[in-house]
N, C-alpha and C positions, 0 to 999 in steps of 0.2 A: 728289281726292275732295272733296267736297263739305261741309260740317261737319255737317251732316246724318248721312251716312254715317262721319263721324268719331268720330263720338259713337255710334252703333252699334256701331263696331268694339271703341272701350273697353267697351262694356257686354258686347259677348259675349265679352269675353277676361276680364273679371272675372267672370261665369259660369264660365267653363269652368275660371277657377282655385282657383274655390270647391269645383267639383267635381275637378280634378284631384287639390285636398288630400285627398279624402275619396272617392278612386278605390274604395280596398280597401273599402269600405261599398256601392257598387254590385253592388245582386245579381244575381245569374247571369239573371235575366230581361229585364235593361237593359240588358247587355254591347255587345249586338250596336249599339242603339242609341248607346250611347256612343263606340262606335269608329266609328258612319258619320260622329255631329260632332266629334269629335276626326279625323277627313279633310278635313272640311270646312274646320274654321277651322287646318289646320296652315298654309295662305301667311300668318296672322298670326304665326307663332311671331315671336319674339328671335333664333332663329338661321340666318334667312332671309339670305341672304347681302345682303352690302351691295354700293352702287356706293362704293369705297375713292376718296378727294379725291386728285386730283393738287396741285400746292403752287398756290393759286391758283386754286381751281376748289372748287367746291361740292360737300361729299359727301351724298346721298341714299340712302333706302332706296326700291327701286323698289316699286311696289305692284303685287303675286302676284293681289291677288282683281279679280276682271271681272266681277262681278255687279253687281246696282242694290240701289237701297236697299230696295225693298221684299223681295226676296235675305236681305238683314242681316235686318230687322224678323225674319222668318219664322225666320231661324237664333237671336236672342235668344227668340222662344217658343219654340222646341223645346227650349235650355239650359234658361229656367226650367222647363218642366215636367219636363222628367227632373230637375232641382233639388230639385224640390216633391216628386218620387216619393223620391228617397234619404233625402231629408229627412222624408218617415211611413214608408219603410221603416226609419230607423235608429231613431226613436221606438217603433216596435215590438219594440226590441231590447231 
């Protein structure tokens, strides 16, 4: 990956973790939306399996996403705007 697309990947996993916190705040009209990007960005998760180091050999985590960067860009605006919606839906609250 690119460091381009590397710096993509952290911003849309800090999105999505801002909103994972504050899952239960997502109203029933964004559900659906939430669950197509929480599909999307699951080959980031932590517990994507790893390639395990033989003694002398390098351990790596393979990389799950085959998109391009302009892929990523389009998935961090679609997290901020459902962001920006939970966030004046919850202000409404």
């Amino acid at each position: 990956m690119t460091s381009e697309a590397t710096l993509l990947v952290g911003r849309v996993l800090q999105i999505r973790d801002k909103l994972m916190a504050k899952r239960h705040c997502i109203p029933s009209s964004l559900l659906s939306e939430w669950n197509a990007l929480t599909a999307k960005t699951a080959c980031f998760d932590a517990g994507s399996l790893f390639d395990h180091a033989a003694k002398g050999s390098a351990s790596n985590k393979p990389t799950t996403f085959s998109g391009t960067v302009g892929e990523l860009q389009s998935m961090v605006s679609q997290l901020d705007n459902l962001n920006t919606q939970v966030q004046q839906s919850q202000a409404r609250h």
